[in-house]
The first five atom37 places (N, CA, C, CB, O) and aatype in JSON, in Angstrom:
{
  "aatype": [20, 20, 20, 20, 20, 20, 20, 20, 20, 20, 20, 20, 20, 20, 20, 20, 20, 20, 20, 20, 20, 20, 20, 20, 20, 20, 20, 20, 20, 20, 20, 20, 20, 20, 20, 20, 20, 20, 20, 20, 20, 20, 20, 20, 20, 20, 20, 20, 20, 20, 20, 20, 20, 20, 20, 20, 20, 20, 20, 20, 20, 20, 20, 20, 20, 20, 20, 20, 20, 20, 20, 20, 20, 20, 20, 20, 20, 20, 20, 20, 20, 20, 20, 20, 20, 20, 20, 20, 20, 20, 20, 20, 20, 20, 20, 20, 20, 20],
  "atom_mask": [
    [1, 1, 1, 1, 1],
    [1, 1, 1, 1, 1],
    [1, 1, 1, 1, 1],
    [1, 1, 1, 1, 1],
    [1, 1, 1, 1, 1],
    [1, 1, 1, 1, 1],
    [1, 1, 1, 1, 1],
    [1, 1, 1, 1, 1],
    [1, 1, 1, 1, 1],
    [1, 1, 1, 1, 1],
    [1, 1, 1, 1, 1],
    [1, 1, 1, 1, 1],
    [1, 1, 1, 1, 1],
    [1, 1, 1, 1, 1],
    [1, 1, 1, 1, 1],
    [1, 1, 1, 1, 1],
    [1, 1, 1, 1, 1],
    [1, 1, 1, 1, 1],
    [1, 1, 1, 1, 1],
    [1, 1, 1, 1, 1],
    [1, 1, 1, 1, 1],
    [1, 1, 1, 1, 1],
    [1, 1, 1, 1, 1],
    [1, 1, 1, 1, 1],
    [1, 1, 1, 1, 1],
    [1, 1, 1, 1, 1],
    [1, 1, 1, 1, 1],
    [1, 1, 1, 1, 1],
    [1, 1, 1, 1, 1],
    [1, 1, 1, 1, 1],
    [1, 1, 1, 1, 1],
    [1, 1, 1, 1, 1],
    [1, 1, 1, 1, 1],
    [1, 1, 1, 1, 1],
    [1, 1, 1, 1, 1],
    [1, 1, 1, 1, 1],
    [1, 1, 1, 1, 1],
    [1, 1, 1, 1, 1],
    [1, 1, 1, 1, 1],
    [1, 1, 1, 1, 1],
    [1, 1, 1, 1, 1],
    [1, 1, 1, 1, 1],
    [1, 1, 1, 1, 1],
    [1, 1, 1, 1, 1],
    [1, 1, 1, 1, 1],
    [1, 1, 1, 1, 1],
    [1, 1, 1, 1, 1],
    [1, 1, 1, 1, 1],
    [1, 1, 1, 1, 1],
    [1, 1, 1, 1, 1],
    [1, 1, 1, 1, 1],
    [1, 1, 1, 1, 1],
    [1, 1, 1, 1, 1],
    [1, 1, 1, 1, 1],
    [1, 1, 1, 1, 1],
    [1, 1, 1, 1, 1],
    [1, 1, 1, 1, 1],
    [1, 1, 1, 1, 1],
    [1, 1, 1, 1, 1],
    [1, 1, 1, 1, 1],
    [1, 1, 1, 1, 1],
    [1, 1, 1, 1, 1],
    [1, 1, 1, 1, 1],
    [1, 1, 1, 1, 1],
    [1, 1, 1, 1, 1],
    [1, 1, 1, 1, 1],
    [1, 1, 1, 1, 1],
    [1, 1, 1, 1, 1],
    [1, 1, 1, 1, 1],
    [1, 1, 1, 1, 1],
    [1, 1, 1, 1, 1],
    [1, 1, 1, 1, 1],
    [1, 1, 1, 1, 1],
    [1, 1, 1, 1, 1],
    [1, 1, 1, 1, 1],
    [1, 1, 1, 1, 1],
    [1, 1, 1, 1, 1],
    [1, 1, 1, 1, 1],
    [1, 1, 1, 1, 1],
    [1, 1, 1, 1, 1],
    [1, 1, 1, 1, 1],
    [1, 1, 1, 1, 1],
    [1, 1, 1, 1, 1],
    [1, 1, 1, 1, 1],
    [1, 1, 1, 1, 1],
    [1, 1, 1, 1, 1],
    [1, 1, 1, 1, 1],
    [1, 1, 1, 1, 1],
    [1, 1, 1, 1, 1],
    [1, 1, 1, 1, 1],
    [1, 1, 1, 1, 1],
    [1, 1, 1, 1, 1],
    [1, 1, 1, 1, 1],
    [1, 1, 1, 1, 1],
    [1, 1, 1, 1, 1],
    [1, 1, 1, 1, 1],
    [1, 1, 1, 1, 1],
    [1, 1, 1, 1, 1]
  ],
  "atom_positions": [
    [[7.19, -105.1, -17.35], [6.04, -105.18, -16.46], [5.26, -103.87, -16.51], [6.49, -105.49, -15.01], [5.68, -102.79, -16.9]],
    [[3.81, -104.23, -15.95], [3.09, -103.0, -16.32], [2.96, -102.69, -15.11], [1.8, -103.01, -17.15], [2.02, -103.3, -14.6]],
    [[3.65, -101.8, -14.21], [3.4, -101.27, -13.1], [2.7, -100.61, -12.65], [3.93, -100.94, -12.83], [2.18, -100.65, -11.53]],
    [[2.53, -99.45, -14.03], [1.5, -97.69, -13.61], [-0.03, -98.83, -14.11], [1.99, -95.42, -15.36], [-1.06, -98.35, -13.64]],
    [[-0.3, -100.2, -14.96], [-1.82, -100.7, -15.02], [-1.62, -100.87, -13.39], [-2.31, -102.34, -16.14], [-2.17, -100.02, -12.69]],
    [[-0.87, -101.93, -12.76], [-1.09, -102.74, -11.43], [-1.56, -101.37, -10.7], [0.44, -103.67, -10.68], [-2.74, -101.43, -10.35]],
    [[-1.0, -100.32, -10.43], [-1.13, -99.39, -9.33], [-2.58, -98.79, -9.67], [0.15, -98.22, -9.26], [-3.42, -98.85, -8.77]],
    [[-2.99, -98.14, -11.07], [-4.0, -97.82, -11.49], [-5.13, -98.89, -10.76], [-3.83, -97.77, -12.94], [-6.02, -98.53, -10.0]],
    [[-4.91, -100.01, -11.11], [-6.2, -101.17, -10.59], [-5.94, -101.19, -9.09], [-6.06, -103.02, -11.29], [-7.02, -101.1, -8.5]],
    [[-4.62, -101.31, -8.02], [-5.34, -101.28, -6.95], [-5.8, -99.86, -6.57], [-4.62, -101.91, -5.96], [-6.32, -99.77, -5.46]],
    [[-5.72, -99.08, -7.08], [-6.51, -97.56, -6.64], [-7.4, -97.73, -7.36], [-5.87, -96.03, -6.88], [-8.18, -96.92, -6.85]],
    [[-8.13, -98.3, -8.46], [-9.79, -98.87, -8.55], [-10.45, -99.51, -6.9], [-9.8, -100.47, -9.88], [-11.29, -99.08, -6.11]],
    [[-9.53, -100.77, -6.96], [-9.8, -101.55, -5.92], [-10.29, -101.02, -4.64], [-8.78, -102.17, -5.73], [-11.27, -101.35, -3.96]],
    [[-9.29, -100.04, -4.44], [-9.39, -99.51, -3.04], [-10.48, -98.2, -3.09], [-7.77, -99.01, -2.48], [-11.1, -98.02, -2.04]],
    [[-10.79, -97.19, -4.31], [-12.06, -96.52, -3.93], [-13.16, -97.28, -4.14], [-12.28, -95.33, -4.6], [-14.25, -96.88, -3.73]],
    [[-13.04, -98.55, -4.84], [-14.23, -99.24, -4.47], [-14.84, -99.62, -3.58], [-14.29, -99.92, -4.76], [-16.03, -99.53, -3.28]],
    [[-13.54, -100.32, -2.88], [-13.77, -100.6, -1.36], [-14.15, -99.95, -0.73], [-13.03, -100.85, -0.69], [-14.84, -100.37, 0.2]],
    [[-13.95, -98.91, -0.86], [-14.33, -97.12, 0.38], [-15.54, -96.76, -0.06], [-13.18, -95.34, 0.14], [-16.35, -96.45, 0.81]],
    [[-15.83, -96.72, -1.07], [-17.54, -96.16, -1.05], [-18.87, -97.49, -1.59], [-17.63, -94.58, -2.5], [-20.02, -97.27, -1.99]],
    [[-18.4, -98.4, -1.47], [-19.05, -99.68, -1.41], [-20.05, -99.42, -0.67], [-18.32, -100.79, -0.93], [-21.12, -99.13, -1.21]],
    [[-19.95, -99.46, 0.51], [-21.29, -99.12, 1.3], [-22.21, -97.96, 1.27], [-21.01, -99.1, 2.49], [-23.44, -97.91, 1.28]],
    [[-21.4, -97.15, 1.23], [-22.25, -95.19, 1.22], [-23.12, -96.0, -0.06], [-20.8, -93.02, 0.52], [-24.29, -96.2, 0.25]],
    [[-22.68, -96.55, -1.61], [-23.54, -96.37, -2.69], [-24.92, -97.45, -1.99], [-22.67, -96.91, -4.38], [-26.11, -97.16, -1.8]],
    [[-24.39, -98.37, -1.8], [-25.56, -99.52, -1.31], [-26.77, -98.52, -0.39], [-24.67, -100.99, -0.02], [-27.97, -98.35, -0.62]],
    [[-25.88, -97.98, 0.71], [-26.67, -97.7, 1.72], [-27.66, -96.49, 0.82], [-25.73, -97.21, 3.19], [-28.84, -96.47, 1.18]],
    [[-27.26, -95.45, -0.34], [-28.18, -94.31, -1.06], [-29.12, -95.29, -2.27], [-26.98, -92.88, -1.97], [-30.15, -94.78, -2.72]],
    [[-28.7, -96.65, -2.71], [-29.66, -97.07, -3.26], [-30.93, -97.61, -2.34], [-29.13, -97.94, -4.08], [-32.12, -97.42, -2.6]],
    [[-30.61, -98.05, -1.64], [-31.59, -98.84, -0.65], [-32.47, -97.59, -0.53], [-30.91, -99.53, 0.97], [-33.63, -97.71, -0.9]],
    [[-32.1, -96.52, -0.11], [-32.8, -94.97, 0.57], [-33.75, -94.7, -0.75], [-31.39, -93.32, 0.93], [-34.96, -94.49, -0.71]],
    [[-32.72, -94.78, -2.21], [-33.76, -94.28, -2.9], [-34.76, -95.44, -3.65], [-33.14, -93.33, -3.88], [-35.56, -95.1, -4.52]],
    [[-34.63, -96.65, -3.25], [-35.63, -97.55, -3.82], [-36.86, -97.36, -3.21], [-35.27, -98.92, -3.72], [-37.92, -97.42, -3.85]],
    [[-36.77, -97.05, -1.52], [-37.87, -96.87, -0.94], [-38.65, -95.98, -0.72], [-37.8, -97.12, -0.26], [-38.4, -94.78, -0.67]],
    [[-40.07, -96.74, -0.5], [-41.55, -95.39, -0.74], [-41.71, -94.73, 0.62], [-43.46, -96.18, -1.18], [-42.61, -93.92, 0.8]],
    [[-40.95, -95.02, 1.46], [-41.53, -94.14, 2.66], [-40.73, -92.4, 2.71], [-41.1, -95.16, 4.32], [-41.03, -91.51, 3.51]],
    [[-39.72, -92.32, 1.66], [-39.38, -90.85, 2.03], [-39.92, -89.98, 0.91], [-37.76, -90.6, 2.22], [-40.45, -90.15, -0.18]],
    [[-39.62, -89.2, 1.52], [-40.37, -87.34, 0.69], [-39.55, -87.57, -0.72], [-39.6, -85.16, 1.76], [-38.66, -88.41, -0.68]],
    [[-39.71, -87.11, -1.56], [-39.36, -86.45, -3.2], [-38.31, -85.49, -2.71], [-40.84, -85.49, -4.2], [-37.33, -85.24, -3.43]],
    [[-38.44, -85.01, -1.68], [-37.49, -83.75, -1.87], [-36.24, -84.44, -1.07], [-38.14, -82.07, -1.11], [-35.13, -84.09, -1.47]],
    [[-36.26, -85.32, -0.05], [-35.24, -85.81, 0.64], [-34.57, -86.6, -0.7], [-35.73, -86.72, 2.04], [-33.47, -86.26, -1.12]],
    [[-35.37, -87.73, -1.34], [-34.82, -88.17, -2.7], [-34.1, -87.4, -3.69], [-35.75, -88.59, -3.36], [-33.28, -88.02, -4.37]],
    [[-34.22, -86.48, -3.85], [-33.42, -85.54, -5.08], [-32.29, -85.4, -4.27], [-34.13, -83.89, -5.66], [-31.31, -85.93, -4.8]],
    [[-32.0, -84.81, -2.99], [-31.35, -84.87, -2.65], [-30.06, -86.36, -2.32], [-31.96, -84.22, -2.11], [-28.85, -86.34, -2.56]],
    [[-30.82, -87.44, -1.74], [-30.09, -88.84, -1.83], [-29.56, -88.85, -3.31], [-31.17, -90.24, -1.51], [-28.45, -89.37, -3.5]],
    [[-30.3, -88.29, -4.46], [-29.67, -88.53, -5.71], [-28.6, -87.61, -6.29], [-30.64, -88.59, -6.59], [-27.76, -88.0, -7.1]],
    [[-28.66, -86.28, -5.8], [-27.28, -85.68, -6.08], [-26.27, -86.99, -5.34], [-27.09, -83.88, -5.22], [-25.5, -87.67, -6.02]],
    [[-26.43, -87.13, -4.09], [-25.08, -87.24, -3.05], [-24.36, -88.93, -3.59], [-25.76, -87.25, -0.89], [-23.24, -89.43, -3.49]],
    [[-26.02, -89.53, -4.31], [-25.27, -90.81, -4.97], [-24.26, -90.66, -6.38], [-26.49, -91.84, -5.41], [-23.21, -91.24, -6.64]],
    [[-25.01, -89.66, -7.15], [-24.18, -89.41, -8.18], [-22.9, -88.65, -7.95], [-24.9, -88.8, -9.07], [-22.02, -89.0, -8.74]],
    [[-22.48, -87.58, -6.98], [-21.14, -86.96, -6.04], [-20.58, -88.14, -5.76], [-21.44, -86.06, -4.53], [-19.49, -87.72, -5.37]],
    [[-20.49, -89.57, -5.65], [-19.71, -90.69, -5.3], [-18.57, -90.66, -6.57], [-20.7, -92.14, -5.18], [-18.86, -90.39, -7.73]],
    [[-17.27, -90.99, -6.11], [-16.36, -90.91, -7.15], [-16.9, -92.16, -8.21], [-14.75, -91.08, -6.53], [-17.52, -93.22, -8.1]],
    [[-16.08, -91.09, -9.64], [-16.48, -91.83, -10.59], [-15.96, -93.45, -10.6], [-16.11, -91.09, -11.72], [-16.8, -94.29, -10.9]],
    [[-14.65, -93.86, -10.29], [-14.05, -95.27, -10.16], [-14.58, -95.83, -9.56], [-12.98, -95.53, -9.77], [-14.22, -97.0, -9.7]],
    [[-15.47, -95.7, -8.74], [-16.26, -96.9, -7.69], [-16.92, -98.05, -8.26], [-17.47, -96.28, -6.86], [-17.23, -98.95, -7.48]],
    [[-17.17, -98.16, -9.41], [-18.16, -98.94, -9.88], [-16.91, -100.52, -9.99], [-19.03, -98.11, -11.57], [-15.69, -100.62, -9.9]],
    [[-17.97, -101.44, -10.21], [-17.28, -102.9, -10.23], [-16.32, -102.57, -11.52], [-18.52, -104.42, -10.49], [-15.09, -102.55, -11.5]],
    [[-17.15, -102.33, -12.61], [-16.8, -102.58, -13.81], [-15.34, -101.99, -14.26], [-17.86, -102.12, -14.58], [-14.83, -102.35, -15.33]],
    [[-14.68, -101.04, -13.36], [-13.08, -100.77, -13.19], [-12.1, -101.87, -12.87], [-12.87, -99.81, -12.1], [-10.95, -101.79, -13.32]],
    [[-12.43, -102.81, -12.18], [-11.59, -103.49, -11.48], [-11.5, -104.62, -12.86], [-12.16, -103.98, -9.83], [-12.49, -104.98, -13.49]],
    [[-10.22, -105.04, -13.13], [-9.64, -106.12, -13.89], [-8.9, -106.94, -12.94], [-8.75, -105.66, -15.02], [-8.28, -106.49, -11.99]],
    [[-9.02, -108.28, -13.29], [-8.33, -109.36, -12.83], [-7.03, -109.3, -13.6], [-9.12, -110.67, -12.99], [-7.08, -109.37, -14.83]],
    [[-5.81, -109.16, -12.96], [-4.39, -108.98, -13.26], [-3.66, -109.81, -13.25], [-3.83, -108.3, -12.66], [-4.36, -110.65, -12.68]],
    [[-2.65, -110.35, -13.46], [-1.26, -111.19, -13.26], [-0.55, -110.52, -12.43], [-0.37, -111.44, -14.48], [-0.08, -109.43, -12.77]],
    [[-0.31, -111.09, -11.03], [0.44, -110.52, -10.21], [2.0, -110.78, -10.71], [0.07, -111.01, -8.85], [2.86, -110.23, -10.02]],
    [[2.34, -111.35, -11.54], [3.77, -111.25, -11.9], [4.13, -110.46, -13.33], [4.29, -112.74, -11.97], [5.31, -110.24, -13.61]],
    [[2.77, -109.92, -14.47], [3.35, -109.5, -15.23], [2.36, -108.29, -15.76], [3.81, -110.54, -16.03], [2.77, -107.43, -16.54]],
    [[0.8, -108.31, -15.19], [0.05, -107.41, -14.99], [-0.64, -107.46, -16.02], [0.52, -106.33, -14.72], [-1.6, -106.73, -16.25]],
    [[-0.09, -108.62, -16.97], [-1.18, -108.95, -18.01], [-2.59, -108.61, -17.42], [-1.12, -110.56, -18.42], [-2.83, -108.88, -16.25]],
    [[-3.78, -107.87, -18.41], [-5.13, -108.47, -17.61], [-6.18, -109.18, -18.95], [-6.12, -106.87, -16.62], [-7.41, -109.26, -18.93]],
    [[-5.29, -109.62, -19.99], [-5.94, -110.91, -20.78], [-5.72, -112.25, -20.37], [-5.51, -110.97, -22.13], [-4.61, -112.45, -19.87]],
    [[-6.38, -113.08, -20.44], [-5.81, -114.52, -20.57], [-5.22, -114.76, -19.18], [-4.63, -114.71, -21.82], [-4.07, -115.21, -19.16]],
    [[-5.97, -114.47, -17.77], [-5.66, -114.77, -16.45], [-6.3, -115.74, -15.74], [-5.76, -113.79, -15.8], [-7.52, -115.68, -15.6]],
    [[-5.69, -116.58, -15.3], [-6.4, -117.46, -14.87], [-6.73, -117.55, -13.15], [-5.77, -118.55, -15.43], [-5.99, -118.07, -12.31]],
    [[-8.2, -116.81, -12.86], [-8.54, -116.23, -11.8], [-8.07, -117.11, -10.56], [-9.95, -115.97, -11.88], [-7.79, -116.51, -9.53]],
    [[-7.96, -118.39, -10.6], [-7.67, -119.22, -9.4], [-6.34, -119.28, -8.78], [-7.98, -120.49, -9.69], [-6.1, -119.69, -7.65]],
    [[-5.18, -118.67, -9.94], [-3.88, -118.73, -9.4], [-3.81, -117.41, -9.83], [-2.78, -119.81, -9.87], [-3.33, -117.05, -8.75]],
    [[-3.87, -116.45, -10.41], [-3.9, -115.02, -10.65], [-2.88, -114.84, -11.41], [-3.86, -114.14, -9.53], [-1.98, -114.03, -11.22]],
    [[-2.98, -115.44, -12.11], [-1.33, -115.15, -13.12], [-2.25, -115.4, -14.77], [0.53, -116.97, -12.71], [-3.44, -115.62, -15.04]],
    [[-1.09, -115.23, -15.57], [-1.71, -115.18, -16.8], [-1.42, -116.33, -17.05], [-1.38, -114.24, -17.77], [-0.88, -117.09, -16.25]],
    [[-1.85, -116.7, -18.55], [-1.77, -118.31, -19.12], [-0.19, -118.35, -19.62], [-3.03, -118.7, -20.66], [0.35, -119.46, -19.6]],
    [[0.55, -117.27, -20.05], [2.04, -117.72, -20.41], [2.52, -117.68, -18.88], [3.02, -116.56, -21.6], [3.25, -118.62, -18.55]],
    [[2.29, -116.98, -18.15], [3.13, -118.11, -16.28], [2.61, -118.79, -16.15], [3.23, -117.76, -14.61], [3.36, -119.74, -16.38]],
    [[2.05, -119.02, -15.99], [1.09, -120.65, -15.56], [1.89, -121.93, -16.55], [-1.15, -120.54, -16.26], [2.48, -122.9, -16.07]],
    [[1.78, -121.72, -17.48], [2.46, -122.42, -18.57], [3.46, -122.37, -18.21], [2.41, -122.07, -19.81], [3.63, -123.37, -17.52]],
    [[4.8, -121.46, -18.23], [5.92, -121.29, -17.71], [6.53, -121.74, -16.49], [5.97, -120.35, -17.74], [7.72, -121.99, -16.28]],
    [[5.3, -121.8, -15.52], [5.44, -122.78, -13.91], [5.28, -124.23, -14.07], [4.16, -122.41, -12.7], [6.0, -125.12, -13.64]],
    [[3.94, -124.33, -14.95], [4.15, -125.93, -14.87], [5.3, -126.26, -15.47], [3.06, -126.78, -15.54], [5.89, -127.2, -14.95]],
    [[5.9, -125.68, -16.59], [6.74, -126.32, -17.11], [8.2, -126.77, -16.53], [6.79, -125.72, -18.05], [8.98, -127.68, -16.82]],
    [[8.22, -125.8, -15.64], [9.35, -125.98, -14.42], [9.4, -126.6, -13.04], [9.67, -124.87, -14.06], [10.3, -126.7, -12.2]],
    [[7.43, -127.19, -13.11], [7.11, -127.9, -11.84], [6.99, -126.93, -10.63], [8.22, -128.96, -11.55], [7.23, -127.28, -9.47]],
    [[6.62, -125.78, -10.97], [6.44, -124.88, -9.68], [5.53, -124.55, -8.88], [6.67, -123.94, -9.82], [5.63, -123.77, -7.93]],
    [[3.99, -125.53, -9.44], [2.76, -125.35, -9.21], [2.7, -126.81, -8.45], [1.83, -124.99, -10.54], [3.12, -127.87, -8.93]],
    [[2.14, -126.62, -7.26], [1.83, -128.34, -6.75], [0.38, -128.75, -7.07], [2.01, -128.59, -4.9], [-0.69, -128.14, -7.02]],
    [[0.7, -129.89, -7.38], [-0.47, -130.5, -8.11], [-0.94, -131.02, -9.34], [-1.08, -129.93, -8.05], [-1.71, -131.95, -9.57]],
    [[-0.16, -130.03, -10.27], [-0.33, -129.48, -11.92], [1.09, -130.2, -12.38], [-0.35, -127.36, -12.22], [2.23, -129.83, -12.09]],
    [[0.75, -131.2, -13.09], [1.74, -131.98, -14.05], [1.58, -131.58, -15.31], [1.59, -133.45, -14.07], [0.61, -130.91, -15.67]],
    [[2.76, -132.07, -16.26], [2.72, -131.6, -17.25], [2.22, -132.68, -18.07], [3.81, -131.01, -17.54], [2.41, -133.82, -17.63]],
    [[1.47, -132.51, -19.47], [1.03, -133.74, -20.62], [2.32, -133.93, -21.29], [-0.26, -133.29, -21.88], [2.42, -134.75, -22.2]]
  ]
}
């Protein structure tokens, strides 16, 4: 199992979560025409000072049982060899086998 990927991604997860808003709330500030140039340079240091992991594009969809993050199938969160491996043992309700 890949433990140090799983822990790596929820500490993506979680500074994402934490500065989610601060980034929203400094884009909104700097899209708009009502403030000064000089208050803006400033909103633009303090957006770019946001940790680097924040962005979406860190976060991978994982296998909570083997941390695979290829070939996951987002609705049950596991990869395609468990999924395969559950139906085959009937462990999924719903999901029969061909």
């Amino acid at each position: 199992m890949n433990y140090n990927k799983i822990e790596k991604d929820k500490k993506f997860r979680l500074v994402y979560k934490k500065s989610e808003k601060k980034k929203r709330v400094f884009r909104y500030l700097l899209e708009s025409t009502n403030i000064k140039e000089s208050t803006k340079s400033m909103l633009r240091f303090l957006f770019y000072k946001v940790h680097r992991y924040s962005a979406i594009s860190y976060i991978r969809n994982r296998c909570v049982f083997t941390g695979r993050s290829r070939g996951v199938l987002s609705r049950y969160q596991m990869s395609r060899h468990m999924f395969k491996k559950f139906v085959k043992f009937g462990k999924l309700s719903g999901i029969k086998k061909l």
